[in-house]
N, C-alpha and C positions, 0 to 999 in steps of 0.2 A: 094525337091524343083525342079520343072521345069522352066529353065530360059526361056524358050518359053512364059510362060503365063503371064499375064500382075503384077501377084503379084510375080513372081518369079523375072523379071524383077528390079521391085522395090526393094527387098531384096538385088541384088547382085547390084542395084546404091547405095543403103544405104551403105554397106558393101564398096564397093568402095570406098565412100567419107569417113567413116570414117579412111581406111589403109590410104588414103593421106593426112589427116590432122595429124595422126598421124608421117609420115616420115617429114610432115612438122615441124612439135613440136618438135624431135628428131635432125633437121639439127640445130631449133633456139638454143635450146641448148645445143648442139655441139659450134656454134658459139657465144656463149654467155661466155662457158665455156673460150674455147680459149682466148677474148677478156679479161676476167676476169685475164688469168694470166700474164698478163704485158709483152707480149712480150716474154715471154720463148716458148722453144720449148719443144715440148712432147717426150717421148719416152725414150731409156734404156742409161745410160751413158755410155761414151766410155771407155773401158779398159785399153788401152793404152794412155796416158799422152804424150805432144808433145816432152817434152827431150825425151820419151822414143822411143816413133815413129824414131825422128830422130837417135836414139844410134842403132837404129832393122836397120835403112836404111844404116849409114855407114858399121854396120856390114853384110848385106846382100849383099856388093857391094864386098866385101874381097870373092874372093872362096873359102878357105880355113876355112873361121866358119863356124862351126855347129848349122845347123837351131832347131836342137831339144837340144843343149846346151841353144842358144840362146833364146828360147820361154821357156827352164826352169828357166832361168835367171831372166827371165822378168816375170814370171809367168801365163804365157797364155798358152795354146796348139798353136800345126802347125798353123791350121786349122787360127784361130783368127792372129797368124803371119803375114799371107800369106793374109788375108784380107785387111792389111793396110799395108804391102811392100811387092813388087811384088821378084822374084825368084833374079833376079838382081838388087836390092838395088830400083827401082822408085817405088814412092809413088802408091798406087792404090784409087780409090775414095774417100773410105770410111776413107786412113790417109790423105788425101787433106781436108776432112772436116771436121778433128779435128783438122787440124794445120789452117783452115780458120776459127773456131769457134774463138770467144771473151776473 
């Protein structure tokens, strides 16, 4: 096809209007979906439970524990630790918005 020529043209408007009806149909629902589940939020649950968040925080304020005792205790790796309490005991975002969840 050459989009030069008057029927090439037409091809890639067609072609056009249909990808954006289609991202349109795809956004309604997307938002139809969302609206359908009452208010919950998507996505993977937190690992860490808020006693638990807080038992990682006071133990991460002591120098003296051990971060890789401590994440076997709890049963998470470093990694996932260190995500929701920082090297010395303060929350880091992602335990601020499990101790802000419901």
């Amino acid at each position: 096809m050459n989009p030069t020529t008057a029927s090439g043209k037409l091809i890639f408007g067609i072609f056009a209007a249909l990808a954006g009806f289609e991202r349109e149909l795809i956004s309604e629902r997307t938002k139809a979906g969302l609206t359908a589940a009452c208010g919950r939020l998507g996505g993977r649950k937190f690992q860490l439970t808020k006693p638990q968040i807080r038992l990682a925080q006071a133990a991460m304020k002591k120098r003296d524990s051990s971060v890789g005792v401590l994440s076997d205790e709890l049963g998470v790796t470093r990694q996932t630790l260190y995500r929701y309490v920082g090297p010395n005991g303060e929350f880091r975002d992602y335990g601020k918005r499990v101790l802000k969840k419901k």
